[in-house]
C-alpha positions in Angstrom: -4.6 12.6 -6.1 -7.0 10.2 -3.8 -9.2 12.0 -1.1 -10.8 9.8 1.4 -13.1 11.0 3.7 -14.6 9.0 6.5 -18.0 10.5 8.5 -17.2 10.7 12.2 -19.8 9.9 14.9 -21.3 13.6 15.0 -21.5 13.8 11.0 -18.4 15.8 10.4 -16.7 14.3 7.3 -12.8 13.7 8.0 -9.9 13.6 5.3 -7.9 10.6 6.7 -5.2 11.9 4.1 -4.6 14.3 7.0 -6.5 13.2 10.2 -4.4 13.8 13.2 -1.3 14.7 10.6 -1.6 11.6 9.4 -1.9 10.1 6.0 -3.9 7.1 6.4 -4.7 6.4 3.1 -2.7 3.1 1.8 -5.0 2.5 -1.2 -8.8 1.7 -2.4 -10.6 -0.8 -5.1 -13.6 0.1 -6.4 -15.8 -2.6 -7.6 -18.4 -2.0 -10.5 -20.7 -4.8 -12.1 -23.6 -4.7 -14.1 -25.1 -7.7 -12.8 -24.4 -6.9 -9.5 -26.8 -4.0 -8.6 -25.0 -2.8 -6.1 -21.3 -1.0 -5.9 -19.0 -1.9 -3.4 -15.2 -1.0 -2.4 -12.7 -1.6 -0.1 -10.0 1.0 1.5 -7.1 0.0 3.3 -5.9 2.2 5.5 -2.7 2.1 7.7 -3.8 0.4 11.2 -0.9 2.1 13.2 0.9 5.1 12.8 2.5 4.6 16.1 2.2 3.2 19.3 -0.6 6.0 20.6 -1.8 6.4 16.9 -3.9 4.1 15.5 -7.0 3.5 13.7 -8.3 -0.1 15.1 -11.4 0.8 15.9 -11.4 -1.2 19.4 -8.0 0.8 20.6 -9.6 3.2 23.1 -6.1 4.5 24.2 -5.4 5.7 20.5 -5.3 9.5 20.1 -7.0 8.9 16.1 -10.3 7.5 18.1 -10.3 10.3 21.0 -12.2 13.3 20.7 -10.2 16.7 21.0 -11.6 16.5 24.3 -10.3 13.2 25.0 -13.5 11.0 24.8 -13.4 7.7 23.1 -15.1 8.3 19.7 -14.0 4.9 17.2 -12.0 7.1 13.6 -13.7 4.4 11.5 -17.2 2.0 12.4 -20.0 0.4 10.5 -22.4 2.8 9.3 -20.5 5.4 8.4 -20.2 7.0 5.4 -17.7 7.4 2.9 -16.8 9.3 0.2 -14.1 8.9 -1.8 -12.7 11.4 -4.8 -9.8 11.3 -7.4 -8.4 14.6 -8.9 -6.2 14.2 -12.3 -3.3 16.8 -12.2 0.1 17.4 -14.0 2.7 15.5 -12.3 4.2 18.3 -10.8 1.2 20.0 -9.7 -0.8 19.2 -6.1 -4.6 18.8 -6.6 -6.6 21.9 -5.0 -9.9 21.1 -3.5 -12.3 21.9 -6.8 -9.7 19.5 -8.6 -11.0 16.0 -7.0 -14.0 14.5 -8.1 -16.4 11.9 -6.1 -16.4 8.5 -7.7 -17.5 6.6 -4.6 -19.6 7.5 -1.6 -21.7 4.4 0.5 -21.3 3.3 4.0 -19.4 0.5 6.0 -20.4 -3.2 6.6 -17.5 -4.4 7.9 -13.7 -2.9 9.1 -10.9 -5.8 9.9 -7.9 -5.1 11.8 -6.0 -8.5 11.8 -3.5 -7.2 9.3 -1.8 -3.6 8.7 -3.4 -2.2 6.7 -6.7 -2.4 8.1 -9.6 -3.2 5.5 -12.9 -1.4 5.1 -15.4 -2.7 3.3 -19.1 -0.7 2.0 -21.4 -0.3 -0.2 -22.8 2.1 -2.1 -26.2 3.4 -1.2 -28.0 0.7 -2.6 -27.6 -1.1 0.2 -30.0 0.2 1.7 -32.7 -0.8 -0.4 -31.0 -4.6 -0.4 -30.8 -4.7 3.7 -34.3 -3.4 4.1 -37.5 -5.2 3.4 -41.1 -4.5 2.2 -42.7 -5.4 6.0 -46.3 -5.5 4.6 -48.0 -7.7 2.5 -51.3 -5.5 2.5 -50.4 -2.7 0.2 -51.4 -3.1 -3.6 -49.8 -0.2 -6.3 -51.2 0.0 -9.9 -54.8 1.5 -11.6 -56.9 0.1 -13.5 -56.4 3.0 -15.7 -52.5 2.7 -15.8 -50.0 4.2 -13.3 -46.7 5.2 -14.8 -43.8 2.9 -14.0 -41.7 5.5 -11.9 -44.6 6.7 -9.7 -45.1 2.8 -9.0 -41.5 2.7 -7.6 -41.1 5.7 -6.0 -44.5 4.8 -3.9 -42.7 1.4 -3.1 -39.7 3.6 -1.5 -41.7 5.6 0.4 -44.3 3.1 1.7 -41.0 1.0 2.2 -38.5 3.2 3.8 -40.4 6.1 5.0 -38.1 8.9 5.6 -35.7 7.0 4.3 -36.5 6.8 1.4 -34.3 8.2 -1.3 -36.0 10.5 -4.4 -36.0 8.2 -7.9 -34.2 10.0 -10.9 -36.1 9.1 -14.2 -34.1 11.1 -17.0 -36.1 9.8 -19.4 -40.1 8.2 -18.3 -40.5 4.4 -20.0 -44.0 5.9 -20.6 -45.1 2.2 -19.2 -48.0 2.7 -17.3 -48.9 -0.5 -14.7 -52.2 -0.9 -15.2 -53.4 -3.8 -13.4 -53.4 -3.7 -9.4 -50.8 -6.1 -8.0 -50.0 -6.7 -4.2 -46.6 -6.4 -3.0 -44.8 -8.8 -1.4 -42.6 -9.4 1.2 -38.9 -9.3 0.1 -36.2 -6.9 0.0 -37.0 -3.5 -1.1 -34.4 -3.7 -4.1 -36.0 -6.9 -5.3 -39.7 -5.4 -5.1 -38.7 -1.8 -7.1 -36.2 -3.8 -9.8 -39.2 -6.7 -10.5 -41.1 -3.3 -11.5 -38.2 -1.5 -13.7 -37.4 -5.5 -15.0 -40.9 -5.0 -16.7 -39.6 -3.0 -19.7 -35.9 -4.4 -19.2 -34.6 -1.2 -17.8 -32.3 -0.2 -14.4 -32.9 1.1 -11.1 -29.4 1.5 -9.4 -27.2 4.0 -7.9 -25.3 5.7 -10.8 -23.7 9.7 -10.6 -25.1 12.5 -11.6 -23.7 15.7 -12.9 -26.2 17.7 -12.3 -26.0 17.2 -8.7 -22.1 16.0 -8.5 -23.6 13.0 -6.4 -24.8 9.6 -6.8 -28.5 9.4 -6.9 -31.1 6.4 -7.9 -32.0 6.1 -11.4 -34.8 4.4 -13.5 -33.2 4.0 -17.1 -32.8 2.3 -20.1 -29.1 0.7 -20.4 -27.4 1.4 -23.9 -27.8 -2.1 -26.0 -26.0 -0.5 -29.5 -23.3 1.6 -28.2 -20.1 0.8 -29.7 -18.9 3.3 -27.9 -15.8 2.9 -24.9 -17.3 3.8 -21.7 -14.5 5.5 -20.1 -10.7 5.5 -21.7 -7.1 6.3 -20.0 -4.6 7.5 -21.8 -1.3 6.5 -20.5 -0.1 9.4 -18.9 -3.0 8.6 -16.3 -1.9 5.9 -14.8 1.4 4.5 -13.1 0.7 0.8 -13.2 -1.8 -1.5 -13.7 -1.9 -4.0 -11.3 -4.1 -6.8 -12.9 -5.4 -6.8 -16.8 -7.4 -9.6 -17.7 -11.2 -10.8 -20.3 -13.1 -13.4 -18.6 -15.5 -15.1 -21.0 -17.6 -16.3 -17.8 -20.4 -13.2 -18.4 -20.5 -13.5 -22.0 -23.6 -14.1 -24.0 -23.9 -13.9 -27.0 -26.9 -16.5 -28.3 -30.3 -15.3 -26.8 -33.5 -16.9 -26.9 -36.4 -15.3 -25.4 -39.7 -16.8 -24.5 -42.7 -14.6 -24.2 -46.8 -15.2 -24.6 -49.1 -14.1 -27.5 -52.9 -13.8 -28.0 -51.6 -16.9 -30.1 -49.5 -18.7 -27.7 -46.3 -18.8 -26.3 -43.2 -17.4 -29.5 -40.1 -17.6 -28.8 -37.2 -15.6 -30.8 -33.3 -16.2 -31.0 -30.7 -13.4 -31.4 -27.2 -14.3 -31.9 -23.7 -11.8 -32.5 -22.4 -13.9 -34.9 -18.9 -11.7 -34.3 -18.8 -12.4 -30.5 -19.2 -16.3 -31.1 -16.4 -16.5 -34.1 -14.4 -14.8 -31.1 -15.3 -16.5 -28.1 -17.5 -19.2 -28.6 -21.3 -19.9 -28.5 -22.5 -19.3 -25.1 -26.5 -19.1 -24.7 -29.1 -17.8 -22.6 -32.6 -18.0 -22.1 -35.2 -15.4 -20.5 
């Protein structure tokens, strides 16, 4: 089952699998990379139900973007959030409400209408930190007696973004203190806190948590040993798959990396001699 819910303009979150006893829902892609520090997706959802009923946001006369008191109030807009969940159930068997599980919740940039169905495009909250900037140039972060790496970030947010600013999840510290003072820049926030976390080659991005059945920003270490598959569907879980396909295009696997001693600058090369018998030698330098 596929739950997609859509904030309204007073905060009410609405199941457009039923809004105005309609199913809206035409389908959703879900876009994950892990050089791209931000999630995104689109859902495409059925412009026109009838000739009184639709979603185009623009479409004052439609009944979906009316108030139960008749006002004009837009179904979908930019800004809103949405959530969007999956329950997994026997095929004869309708998901109940603790069955679906979030795997998806940002806001909108951008809705189109040209075509039915309608697109909407978001982003998860990450965006936030990518569309807002560090304003000041006058605030420095650090000790001279060392100030631990997560502390440094989450006083970025806050000088940053204020009330804004989300809370930073470190499951496990890099016990990396910043020691000498440094002055912030001006640049988006998300470059300013990931230049920080890129100092011990770890993460800060949006990624779930059980704990709190929500997505919530993270400082950690990404596995670099795991031979373990991520996430695997067996093939009673799906009905098709639209597109299957390996590009080589983000594969690396001959590394050289530059760095300076008391000595001078060393320099070290790792290769996976398995990955280039496979695919080639493709290189990269830090």
């Amino acid at each position: 089952g596929l739950k997609v819910e859509v904030e309204s303009s007073s905060g009410v979150f609405r199941d457009m699998g039923s809004w105005r006893d309609e199913d809206w829902v035409d389908g959703v892609e879900i876009r994950w990379d892990a050089d791209q520090p931000v999630a995104s997706a689109t859902v495409f959802l059925r412009r026109d139900a009838s000739t009184a009923k639709s979603l185009a946001p623009l479409r004052t006369d439609s009944t979906a973007n009316q108030t139960t008191g008749g006002a004009y109030a837009p179904a979908v807009d930019v800004g809103r959030e949405v959530k969007i969940s999956l329950a997994i159930v026997a095929a004869s068997c309708s998901p109940g409400s603790t069955d679906y599980n979030l795997v998806f919740r940002g806001e909108i940039d951008e809705w189109s209408v040209e075509a039915d169905p309608m697109q909407v495009h978001m982003r998860d909250p990450g965006a936030l930190l990518q569309d807002r900037w560090v304003e000041t140039s006058t605030r420095q972060y650090g000790t001279s007696s060392g100030t631990a790496m997560e502390t440094v970030i989450q006083s970025i947010l806050d000088d940053a973004l204020s009330t804004d600013a989300p809370t930073l999840s470190t499951p496990t510290s890099p016990v990396f203190p910043i020691a000498p003072k440094f002055r912030q820049e001006t640049v988006p926030v998300y470059d300013a806190v990931t230049a920080v976390s890129d100092l011990t080659g770890w993460i800060t991005r949006y990624r779930y948590s059980s704990g709190s059945s929500d997505f919530t920003l993270q400082l950690y270490a990404p596995s670099r040993t795991s031979t373990t598959p991520n996430s695997t569907f067996a093939t009673g879980r799906y009905a098709m798959l639209p597109r299957v396909s390996l590009d080589r295009q983000d594969i690396r696997n001959a590394v050289s990396v530059s760095y300076p001693t008391s000595s001078g600058r060393q320099s070290l090369t790792v290769t996976a001699t398995s990955s280039i018998d496979l695919y080639g030698r493709r290189w990269l330098e830090f």
